[in-house]
C-alpha positions as CSV (number, residue, x, y, z in Angstrom):
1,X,80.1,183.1,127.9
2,X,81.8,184.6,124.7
3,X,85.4,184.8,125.0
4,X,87.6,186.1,122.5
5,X,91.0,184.9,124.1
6,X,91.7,182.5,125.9
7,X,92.3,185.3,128.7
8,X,88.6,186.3,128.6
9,X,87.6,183.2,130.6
10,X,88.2,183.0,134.4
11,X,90.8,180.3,135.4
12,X,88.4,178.8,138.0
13,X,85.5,178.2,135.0
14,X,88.1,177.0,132.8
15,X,88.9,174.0,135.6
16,X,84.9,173.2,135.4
17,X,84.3,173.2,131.5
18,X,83.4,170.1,130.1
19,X,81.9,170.7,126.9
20,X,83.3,173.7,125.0
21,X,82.0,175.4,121.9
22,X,84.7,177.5,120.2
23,X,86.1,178.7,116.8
24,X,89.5,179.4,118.2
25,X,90.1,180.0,121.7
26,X,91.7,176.4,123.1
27,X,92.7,176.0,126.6
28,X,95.8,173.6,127.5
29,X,95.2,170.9,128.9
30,X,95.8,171.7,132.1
31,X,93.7,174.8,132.7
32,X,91.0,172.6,131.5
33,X,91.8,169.2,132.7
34,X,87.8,168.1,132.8
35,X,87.3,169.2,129.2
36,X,85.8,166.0,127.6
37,X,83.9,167.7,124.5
38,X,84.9,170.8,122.0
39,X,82.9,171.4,119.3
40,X,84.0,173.7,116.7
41,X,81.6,175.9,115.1
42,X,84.0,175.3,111.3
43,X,84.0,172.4,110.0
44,X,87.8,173.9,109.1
45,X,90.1,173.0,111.8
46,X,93.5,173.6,110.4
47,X,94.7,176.1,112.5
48,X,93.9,174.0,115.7
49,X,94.6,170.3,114.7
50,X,98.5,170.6,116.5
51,X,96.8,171.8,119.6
52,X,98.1,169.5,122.5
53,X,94.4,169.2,124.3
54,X,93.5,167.5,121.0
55,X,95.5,164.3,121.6
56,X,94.1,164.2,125.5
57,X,92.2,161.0,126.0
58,X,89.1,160.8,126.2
59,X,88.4,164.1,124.5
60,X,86.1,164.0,121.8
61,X,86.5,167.0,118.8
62,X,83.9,167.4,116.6
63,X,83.3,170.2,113.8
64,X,79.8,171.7,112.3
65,X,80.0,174.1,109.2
66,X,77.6,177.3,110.7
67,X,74.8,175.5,108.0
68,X,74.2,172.6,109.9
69,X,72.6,174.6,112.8
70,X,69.4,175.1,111.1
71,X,68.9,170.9,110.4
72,X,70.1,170.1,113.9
73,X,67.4,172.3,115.6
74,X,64.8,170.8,113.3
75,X,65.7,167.6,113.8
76,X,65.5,168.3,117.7
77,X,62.3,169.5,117.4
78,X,61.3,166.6,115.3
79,X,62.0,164.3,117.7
80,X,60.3,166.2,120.4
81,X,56.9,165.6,118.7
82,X,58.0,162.5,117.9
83,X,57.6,161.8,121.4
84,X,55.1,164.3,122.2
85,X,53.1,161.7,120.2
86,X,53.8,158.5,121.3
87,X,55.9,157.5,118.2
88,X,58.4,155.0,119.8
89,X,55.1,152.6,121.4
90,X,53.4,153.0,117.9
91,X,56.3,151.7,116.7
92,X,56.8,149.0,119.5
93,X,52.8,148.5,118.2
94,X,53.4,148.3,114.7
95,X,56.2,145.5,114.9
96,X,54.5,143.2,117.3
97,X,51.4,143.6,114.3
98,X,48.7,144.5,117.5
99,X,47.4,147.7,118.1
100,X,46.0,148.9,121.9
101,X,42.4,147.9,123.4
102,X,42.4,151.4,124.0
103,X,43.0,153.4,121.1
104,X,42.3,156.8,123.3
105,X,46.5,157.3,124.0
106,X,47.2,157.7,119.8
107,X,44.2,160.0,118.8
108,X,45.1,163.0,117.8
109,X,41.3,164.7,118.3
């Protein structure tokens, strides 16, 4: 949901939000008292860092700079292959110096 204000969101989805993307609208801690994640799409936080749902424990805040988009999804979809192909038991392979009877499950043909 895209919310301008914090108005624009419904009381009763504010009370379920856990993980909340924003740039500026920041609920109080009580209308979202299961908020455990924000992430900021700045990596400038100034005009939020006094916010009071920012010292509530437990919360993690983190930031990402608009840039950083691009390498996360291609790091996600590096990863993907990366298991897509076995990677981690070639790996597992590789430090144990052996390598599979049956070869058949790391062929790429």
């Amino acid at each position: 949901m895209k919310a301008s204000k914090i108005e624009d969101v419904p009381s009763e989805l504010w009370g379920s939000i856990e993980v909340l993307y924003t740039n500026r609208v920041i609920p109080t801690v009580e209308q979202a008292a299961g908020l455990r994640w924000i992430q900021f799409h700045w990596a400038g936080v100034e005009h939020v860092i006094h916010e009071p749902i920012l010292r509530k424990p437990g919360l993690v805040a983190t930031t990402l700079s608009g840039a950083a988009s691009s390498q996360m999804a291609e790091y996600i979809l590096t990863m993907l292959l990366a298991l897509g192909r076995r990677l981690p038991d070639l790996f597992a392979y590789q430090k144990r110096a052996e390598w599979p009877r049956d070869r058949g499950p790391f062929r790429t043909r």
